[in-house]
Backbone bond lengths (Angstrom), bond angles and torsions (degrees), N, CA, C in turn:
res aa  C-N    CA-C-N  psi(-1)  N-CA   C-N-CA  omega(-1)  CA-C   N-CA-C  phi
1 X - - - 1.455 - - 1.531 109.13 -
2 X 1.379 122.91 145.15 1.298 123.43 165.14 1.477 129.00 -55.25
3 X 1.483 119.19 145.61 1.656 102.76 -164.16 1.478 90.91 -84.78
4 X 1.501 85.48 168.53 1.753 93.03 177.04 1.251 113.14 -85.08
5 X 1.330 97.46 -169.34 1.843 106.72 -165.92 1.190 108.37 -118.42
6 X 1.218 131.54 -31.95 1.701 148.64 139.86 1.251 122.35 -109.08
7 X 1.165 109.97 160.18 1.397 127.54 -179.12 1.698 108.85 -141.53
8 X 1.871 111.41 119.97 1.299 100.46 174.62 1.703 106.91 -92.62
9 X 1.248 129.60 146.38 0.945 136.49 -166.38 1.477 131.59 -118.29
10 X 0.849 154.56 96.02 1.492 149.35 -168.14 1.752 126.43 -118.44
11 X 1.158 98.01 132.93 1.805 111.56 -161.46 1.389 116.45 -115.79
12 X 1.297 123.71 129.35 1.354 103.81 -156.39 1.667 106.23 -122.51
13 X 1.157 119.59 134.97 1.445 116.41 178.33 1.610 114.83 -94.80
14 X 1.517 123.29 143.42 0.900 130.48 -153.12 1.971 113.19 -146.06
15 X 1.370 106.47 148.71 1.488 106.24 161.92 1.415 105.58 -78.65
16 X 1.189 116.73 148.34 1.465 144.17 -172.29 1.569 128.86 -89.25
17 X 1.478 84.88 -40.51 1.416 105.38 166.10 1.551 138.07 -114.28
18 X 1.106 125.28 63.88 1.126 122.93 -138.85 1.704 102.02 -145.45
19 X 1.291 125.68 159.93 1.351 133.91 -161.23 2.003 89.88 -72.79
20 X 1.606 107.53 167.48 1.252 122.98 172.42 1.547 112.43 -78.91
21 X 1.154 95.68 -50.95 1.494 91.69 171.43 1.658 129.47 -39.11
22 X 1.382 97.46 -73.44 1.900 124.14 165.14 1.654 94.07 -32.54
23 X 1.314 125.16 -83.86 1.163 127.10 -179.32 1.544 140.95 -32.00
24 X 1.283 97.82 -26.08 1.894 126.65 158.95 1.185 87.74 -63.60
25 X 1.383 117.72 -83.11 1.687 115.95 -149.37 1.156 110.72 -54.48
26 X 1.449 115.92 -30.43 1.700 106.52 -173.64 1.219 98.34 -66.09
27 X 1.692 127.37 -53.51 1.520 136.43 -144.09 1.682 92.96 -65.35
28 X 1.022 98.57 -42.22 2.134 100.43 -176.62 1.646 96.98 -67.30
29 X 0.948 125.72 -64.52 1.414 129.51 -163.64 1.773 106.85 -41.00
30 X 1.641 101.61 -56.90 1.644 101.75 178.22 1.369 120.13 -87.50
31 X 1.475 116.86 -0.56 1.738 122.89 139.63 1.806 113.65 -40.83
32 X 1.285 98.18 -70.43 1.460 107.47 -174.24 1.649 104.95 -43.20
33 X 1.513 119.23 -68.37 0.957 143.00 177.58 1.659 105.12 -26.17
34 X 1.453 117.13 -91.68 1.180 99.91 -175.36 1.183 126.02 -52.09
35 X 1.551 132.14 -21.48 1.360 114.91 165.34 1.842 135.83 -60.57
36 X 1.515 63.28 -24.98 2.045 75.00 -171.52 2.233 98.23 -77.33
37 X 1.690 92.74 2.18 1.943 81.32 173.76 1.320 93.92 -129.57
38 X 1.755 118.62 33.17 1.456 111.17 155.55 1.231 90.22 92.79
39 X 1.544 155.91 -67.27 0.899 120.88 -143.46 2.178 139.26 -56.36
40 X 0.971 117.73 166.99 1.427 133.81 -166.99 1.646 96.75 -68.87
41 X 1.120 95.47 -64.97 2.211 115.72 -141.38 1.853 74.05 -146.46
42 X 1.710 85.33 120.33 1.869 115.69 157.68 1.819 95.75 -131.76
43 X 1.520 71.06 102.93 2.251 108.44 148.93 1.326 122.51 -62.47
44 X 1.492 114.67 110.79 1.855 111.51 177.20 1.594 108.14 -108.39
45 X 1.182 117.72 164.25 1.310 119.13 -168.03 1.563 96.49 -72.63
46 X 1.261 106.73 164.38 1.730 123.61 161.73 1.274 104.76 -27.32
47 X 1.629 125.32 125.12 1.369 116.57 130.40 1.905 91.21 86.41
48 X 1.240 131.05 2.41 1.242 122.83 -158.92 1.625 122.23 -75.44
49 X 1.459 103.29 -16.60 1.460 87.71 172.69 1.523 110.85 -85.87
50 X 1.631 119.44 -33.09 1.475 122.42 171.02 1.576 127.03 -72.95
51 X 0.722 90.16 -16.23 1.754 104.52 166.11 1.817 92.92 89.01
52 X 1.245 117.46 150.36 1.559 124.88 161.12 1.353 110.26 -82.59
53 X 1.625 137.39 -12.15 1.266 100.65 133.78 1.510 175.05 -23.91
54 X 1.396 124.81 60.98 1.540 142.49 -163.36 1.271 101.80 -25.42
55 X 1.277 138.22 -76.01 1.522 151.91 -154.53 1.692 92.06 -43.09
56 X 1.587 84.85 -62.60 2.074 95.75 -172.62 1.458 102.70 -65.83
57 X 0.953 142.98 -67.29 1.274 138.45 -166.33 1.218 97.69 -48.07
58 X 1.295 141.85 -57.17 1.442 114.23 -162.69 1.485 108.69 -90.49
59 X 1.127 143.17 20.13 1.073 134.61 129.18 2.021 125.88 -62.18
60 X 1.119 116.44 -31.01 1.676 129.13 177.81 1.729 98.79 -51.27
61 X 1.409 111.35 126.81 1.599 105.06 153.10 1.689 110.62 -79.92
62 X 1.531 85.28 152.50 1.713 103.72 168.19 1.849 116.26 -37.72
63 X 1.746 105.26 -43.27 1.052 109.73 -172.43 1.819 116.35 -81.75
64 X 1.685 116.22 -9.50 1.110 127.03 167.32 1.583 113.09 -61.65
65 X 1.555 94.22 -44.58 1.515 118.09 -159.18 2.031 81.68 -64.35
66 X 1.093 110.84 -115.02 1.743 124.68 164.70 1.570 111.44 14.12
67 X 1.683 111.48 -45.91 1.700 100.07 176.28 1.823 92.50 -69.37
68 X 0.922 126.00 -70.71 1.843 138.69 -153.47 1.942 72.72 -40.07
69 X 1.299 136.86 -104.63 1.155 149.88 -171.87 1.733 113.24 4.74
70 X 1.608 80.29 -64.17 2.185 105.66 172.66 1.653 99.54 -45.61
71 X 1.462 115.52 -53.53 1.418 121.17 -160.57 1.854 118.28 -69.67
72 X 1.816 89.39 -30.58 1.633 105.36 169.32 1.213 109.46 -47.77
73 X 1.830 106.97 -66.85 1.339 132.80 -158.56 1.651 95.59 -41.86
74 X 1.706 103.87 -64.17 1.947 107.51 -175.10 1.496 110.30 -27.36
75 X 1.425 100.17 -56.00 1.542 126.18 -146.74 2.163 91.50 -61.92
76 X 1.163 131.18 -39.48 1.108 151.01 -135.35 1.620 83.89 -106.89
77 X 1.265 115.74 -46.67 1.360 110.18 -164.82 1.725 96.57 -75.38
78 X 0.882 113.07 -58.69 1.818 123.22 175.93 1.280 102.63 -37.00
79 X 1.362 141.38 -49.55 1.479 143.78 -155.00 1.344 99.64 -99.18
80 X 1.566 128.02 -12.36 1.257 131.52 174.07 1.742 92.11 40.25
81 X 1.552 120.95 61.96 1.329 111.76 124.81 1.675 128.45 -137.60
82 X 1.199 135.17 -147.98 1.294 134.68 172.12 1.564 116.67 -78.87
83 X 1.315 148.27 103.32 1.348 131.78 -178.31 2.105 111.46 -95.40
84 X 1.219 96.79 131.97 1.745 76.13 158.64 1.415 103.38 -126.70
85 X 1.762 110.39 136.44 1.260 123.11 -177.36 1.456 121.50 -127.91
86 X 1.290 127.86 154.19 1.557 114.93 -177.75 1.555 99.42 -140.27
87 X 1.250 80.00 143.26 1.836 114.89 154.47 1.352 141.77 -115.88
88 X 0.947 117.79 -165.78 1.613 143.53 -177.15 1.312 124.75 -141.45
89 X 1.117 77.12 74.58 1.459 84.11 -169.90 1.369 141.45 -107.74
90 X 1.691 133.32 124.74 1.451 116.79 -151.25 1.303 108.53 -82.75
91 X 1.672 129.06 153.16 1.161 133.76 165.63 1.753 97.96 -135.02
92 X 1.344 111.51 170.28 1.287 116.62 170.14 1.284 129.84 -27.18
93 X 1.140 115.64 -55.43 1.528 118.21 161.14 1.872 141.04 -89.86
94 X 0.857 107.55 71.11 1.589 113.47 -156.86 1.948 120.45 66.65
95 X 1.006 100.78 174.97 1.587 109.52 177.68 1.847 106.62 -64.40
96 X 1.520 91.60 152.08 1.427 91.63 179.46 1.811 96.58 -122.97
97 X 1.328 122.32 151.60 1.441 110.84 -169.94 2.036 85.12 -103.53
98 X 0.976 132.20 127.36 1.174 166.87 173.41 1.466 116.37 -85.82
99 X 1.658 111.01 113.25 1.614 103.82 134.59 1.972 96.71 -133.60
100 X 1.405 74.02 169.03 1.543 98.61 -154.51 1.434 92.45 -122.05
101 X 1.468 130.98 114.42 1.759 137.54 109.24 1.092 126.30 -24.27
102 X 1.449 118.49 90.62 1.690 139.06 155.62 1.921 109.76 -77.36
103 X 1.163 98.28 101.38 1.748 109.49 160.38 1.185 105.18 -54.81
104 X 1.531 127.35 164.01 1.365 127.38 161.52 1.410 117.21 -67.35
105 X 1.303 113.09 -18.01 1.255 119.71 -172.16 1.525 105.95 -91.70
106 X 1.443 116.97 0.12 1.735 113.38 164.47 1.495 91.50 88.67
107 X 1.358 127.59 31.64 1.370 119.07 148.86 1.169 130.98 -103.99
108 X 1.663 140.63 -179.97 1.027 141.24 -174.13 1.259 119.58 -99.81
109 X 1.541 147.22 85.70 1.162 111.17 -122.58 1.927 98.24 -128.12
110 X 1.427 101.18 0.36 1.500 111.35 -176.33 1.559 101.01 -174.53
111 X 1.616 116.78 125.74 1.347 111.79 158.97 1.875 114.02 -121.32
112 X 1.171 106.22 174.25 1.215 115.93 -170.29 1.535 98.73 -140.07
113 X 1.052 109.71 139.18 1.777 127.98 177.78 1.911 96.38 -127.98
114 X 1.673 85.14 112.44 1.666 108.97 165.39 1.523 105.49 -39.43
115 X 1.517 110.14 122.19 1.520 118.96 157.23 1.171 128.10 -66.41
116 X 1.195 128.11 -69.53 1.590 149.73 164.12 1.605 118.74 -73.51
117 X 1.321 100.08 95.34 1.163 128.94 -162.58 1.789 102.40 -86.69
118 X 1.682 114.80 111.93 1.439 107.54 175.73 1.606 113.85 -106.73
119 X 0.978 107.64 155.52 1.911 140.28 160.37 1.358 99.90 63.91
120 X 1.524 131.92 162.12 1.479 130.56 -160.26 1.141 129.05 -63.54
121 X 1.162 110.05 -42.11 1.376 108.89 171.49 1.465 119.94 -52.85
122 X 1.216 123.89 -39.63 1.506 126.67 -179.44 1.350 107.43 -82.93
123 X 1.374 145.41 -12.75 1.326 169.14 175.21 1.259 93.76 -62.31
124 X 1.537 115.68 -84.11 1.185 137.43 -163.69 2.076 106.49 -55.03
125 X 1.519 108.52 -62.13 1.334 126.61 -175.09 1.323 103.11 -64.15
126 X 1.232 139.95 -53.54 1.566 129.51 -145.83 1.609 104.71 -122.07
127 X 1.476 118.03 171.36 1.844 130.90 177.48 1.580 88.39 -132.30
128 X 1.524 86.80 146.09 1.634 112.67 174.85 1.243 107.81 -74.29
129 X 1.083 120.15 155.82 1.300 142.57 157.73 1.515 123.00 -44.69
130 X 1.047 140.37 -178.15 1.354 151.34 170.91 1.656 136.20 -168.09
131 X 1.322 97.17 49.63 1.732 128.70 -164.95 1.167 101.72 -172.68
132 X 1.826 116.61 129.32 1.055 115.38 139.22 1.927 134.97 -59.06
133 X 1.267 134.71 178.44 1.441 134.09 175.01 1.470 96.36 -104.10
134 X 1.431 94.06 141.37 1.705 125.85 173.88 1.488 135.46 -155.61
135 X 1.154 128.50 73.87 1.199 122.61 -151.69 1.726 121.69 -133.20
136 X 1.276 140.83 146.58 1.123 116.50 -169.93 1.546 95.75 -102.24
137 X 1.653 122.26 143.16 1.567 130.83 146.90 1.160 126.67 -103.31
138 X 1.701 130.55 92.18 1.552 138.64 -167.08 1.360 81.03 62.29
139 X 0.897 126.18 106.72 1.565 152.66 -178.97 1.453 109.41 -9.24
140 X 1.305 121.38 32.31 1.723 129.88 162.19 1.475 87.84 -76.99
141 X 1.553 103.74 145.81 1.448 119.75 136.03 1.245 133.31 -94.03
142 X 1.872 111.27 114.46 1.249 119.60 -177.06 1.448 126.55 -102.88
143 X 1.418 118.26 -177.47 1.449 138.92 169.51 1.202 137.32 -122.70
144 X 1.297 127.14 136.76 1.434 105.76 163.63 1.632 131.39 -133.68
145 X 1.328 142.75 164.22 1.002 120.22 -165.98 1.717 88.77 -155.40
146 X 1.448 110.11 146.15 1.152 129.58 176.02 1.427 146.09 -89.11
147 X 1.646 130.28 42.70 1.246 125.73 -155.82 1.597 112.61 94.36
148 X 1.534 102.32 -105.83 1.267 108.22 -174.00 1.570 124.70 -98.46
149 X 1.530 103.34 5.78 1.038 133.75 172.62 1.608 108.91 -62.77
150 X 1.350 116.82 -39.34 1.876 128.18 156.83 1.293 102.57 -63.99
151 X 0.945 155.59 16.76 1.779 143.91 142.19 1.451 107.27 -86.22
152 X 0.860 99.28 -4.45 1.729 106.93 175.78 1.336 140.49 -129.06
153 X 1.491 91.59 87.22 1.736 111.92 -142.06 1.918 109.55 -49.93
154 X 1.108 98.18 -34.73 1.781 112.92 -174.54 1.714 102.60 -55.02
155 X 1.384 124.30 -16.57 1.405 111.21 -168.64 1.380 119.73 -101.54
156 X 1.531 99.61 3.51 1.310 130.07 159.29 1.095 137.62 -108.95
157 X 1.257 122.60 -30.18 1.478 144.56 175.07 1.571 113.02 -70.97
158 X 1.291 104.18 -55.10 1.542 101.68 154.70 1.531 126.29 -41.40
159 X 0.686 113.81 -57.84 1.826 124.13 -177.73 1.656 101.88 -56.92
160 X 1.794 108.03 -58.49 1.321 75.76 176.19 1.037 122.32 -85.05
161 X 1.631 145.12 13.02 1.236 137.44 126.85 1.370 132.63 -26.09
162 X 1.078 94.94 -19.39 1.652 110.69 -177.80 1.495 107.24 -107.57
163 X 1.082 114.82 -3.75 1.944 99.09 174.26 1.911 87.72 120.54
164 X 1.207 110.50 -29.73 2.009 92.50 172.21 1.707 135.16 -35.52
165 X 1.150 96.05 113.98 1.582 86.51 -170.86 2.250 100.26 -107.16
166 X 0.789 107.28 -8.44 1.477 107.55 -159.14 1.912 96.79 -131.07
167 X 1.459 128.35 119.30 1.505 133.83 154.54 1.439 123.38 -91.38
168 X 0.919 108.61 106.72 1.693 125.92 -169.26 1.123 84.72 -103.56
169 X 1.861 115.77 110.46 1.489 131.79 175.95 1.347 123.25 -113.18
170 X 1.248 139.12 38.03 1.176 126.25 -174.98 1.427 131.53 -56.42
171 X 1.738 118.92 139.08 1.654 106.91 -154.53 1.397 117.83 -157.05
172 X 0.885 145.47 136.41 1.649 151.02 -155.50 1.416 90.51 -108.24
173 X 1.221 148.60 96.72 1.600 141.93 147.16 1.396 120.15 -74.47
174 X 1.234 120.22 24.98 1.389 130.58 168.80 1.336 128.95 -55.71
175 X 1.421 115.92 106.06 1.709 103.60 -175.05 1.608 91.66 -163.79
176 X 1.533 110.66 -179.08 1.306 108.91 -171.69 1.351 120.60 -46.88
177 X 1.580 114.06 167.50 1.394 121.26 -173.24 1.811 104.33 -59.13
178 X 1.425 116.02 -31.10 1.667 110.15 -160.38 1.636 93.33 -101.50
179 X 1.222 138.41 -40.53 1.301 132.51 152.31 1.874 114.35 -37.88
180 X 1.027 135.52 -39.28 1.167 152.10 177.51 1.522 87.40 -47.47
181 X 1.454 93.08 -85.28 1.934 118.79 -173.60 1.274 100.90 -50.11
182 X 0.871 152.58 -13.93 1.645 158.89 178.94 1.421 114.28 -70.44
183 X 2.160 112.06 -43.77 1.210 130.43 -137.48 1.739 60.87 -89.76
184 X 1.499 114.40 -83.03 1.226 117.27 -149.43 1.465 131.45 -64.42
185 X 1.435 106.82 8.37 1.187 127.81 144.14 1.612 140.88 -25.08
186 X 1.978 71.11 -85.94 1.557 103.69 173.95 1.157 130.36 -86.05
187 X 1.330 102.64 -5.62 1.941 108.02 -176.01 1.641 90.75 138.75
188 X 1.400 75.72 177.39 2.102 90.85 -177.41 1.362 89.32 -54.93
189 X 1.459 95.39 -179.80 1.521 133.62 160.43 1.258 105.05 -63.16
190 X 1.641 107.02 -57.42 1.607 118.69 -155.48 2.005 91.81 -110.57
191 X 1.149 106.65 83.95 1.930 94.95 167.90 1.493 114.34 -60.52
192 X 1.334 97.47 145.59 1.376 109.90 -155.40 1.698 100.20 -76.36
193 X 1.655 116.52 152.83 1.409 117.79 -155.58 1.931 108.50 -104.65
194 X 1.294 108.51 -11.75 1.529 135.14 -172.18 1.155 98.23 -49.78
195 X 1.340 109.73 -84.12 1.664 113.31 170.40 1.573 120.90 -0.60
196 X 1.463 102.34 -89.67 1.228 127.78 -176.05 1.596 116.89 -77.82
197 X 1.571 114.92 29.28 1.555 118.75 -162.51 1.310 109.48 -129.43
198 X 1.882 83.07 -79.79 1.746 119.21 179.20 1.503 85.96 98.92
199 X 1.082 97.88 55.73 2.487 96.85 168.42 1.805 86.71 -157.11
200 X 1.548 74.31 160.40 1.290 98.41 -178.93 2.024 112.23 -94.87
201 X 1.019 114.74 153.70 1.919 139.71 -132.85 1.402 98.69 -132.28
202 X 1.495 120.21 110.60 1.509 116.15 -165.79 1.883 99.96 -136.34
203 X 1.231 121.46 69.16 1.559 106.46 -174.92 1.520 123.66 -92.86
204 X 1.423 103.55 143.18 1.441 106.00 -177.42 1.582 99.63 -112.52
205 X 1.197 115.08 121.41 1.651 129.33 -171.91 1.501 92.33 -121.24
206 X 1.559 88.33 167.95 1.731 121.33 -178.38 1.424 94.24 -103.65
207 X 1.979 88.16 171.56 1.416 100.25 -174.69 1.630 92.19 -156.06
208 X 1.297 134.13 164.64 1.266 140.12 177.85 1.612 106.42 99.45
209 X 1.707 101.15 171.39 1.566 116.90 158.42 1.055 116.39 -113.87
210 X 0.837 121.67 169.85 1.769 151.45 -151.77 1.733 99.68 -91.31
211 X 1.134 136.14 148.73 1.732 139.15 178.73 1.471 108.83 -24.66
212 X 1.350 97.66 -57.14 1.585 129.30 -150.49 1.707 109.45 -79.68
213 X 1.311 112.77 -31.69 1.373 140.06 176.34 1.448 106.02 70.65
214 X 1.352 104.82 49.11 1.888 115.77 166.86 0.706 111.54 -105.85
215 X 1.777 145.87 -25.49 1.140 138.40 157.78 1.654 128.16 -115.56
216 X 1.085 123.29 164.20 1.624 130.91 -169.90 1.173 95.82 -136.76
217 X 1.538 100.92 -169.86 1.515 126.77 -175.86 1.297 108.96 -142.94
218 X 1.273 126.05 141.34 1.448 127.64 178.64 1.826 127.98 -86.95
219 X 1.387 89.81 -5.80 1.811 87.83 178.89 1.255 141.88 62.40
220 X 1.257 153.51 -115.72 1.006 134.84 152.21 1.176 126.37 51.21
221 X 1.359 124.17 52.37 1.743 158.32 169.83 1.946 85.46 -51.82
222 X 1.018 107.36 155.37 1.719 135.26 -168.52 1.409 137.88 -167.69
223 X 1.266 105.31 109.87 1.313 103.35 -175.59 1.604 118.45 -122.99
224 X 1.457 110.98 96.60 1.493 117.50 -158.64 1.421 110.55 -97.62
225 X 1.539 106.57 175.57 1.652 136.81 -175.13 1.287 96.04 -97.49
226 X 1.559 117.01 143.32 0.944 110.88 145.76 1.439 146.37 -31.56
227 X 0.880 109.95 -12.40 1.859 136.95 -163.95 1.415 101.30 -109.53
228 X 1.609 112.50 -29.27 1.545 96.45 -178.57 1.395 108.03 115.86
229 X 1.408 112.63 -18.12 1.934 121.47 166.19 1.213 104.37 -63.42
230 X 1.497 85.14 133.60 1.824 91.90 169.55 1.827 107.84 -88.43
231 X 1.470 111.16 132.71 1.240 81.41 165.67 1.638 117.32 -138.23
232 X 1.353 106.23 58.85 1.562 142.59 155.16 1.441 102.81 170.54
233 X 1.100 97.44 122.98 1.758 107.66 140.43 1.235 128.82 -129.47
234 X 1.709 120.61 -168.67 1.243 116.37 -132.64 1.816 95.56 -128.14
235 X 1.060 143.10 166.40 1.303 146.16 171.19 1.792 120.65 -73.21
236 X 1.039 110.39 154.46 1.825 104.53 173.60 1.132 114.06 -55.00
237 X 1.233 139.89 -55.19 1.577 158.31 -81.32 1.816 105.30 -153.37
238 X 1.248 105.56 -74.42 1.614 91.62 -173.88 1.846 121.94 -134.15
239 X 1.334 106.27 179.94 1.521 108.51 -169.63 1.671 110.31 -65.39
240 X 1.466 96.90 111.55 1.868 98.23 170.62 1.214 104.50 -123.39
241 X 1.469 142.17 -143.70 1.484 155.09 -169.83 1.937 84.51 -172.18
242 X 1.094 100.52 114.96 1.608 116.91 152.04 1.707 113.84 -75.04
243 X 1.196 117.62 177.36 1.751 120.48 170.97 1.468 117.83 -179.21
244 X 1.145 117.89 111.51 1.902 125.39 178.71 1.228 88.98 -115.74
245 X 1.568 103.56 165.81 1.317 136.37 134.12 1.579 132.47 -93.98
246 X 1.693 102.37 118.55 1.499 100.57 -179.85 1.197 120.80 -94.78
247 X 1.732 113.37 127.86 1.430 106.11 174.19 1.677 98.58 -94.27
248 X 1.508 96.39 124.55 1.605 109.09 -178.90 1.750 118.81 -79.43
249 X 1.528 95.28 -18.90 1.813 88.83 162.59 1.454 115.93 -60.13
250 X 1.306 137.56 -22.32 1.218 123.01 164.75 1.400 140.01 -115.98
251 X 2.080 95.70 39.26 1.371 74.77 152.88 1.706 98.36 -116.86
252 X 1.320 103.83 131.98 1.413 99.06 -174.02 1.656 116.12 -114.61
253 X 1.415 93.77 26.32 1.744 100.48 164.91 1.657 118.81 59.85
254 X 1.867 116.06 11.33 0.750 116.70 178.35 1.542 146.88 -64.11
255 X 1.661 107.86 -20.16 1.521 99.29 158.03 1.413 122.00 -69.11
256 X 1.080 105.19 -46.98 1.886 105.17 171.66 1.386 133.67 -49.87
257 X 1.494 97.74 -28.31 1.128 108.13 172.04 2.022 123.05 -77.23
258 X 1.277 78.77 -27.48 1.714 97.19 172.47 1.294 119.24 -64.20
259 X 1.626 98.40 -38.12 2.180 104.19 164.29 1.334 119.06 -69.71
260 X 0.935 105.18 -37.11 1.623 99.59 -170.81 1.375 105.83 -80.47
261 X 1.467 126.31 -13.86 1.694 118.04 171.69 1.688 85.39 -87.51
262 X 1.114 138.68 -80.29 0.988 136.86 -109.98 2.115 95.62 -128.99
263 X 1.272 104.38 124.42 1.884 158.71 -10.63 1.205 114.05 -56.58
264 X 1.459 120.53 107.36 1.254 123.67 165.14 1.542 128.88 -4.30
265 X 1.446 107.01 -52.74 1.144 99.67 -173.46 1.662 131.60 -85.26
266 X 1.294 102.39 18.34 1.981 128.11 -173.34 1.561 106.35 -108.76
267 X 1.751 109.36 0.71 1.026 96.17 -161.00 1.642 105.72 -80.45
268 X 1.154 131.54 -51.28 1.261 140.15 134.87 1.428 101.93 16.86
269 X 1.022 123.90 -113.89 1.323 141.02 170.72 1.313 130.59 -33.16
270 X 1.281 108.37 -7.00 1.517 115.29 148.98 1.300 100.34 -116.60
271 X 0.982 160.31 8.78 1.660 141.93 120.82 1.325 114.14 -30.20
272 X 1.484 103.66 -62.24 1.942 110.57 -166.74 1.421 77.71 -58.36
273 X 0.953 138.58 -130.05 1.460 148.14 169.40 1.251 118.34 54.18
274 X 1.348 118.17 -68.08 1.432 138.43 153.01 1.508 105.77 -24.35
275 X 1.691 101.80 -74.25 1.862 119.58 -153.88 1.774 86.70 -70.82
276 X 1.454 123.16 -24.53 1.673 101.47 -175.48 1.712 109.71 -92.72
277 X 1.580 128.19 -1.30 1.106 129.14 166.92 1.829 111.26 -76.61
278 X 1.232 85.45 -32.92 2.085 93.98 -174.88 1.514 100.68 -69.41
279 X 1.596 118.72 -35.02 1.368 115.36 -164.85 1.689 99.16 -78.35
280 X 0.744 149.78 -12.13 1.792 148.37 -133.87 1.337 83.00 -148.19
281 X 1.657 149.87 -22.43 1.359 119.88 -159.29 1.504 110.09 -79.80
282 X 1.122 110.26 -7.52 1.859 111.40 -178.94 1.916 110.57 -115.80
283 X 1.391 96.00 25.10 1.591 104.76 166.46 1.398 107.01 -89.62
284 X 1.541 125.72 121.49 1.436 137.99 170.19 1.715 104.27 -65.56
285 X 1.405 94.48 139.87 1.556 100.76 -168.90 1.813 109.18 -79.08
286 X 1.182 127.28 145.81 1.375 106.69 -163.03 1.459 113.07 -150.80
């Protein structure tokens, strides 16, 4: 099919810590939601139906995890749009951090397992990935990146080396209260990737504290320009759904594209690079 020419978009802010159950209902509820305001593709934060809670998560079976997922998939098919959702999800070898490609048609259609794995608990509990994200939505070529996986410009830059025009970031910035105050200080959690890209910047962040009230979330959901304009964002504090429209003629992938010509002699080597991200982007994470 021909790619589109816009894309409406919707990002959803979320508690972080929060039961599986609760977390279904929300994730269906702001399914419905953005469809009923048009949008294409609704973004959920990291990990959002399992919560980024460690303690809780590793109590959840695999097969708990898989119904909530099954129930997305329904929910996605009914709303006839694109969902991306994440988990935590166990496999044989420790947790894998998960987002998940929902077709309109309620399939699974691309996942991505977080590379850069942050703070101990996720250290300790989960294994990185080993694939970058590449995927088409209505024949866009997309990306994705995981949290802290955006400090690490190559896991994006590649992709749009590859024809990526759109970063679908969903992300848990959850950490102590003065680390929190630190983030929003100094800049987002997630600095925006436009700049240094030429693609357009779509984050789905957390919001809330933790039982105990030692840790928070910084908020600040984003949905950027190539250029680095925001054009919605999201509040510190509580669960909303942001929503733009992207015009995809401009993102034209032009800083990235500027590396891979230029020093001549890298070009090579970001070719291979390129051809070994295309080969691995339809490997299931395992």
């Amino acid at each position: 099919m021909p790619a589109a020419k816009t894309l409406q978009v919707s990002c959803v802010q979320l508690h972080w810590a929060k039961p599986l159950e609760r977390n279904l209902e929300r994730t269906r509820h702001y399914i419905r939601l953005a469809a009923s305001e048009g949008s294409r593709v609704v973004l959920f934060p990291e990990a959002n139906l399992t919560s980024y809670d460690f303690p809780y998560v590793l109590g959840l079976t695999s097969e708990a995890v898989q119904r909530a997922l099954d129930e997305t998939r329904r929910a996605a098919a009914a709303a006839g749009i694109w969902v991306i959702v994440g988990t935590l999800k166990p496999t044989a070898n420790r947790l894998l951090n998960l987002a998940h490609v929902i077709s309109p048609t309620g399939d699974i259609v691309h996942e991505y397992a977080k590379i850069h794995l942050a703070g101990q608990d996720e250290k300790q509990s989960c294994r990185g990935g080993d694939k970058l994200s590449l995927f088409k939505l209505d024949g866009v070529l997309c990306t994705l990146a995981i949290c802290r996986d955006g400090r690490h410009p190559e896991v994006y830059r590649l992709p749009a080396m590859a024809g990526a025009q759109i970063l679908f970031h969903p992300s848990c910035s959850s950490d102590a209260i003065e680390a929190v105050l630190w983030k929003r200080v100094s800049g987002r959690a997630q600095q925006p990737v436009g700049p240094n890209s030429g693609i357009f910047h779509c984050v789905a962040n957390t919001v809330g504290q933790a039982a105990d009230g030692r840790q928070t979330s910084s908020g600040q959901s984003f949905i950027r320009e190539p250029s680095g304009m925001p054009l919605a964002e999201a509040g510190w504090y509580q669960e909303e759904m942001i929503t733009a429209v992207l015009d995809l003629s401009r993102a034209d992938r032009g800083y990235a594209l500027d590396s891979l010509n230029d020093p001549p002699f890298l070009r090579r080597h970001w070719e291979q690079m390129i051809q070994d991200v295309k080969a691995r982007a339809d490997r299931k994470p395992e």
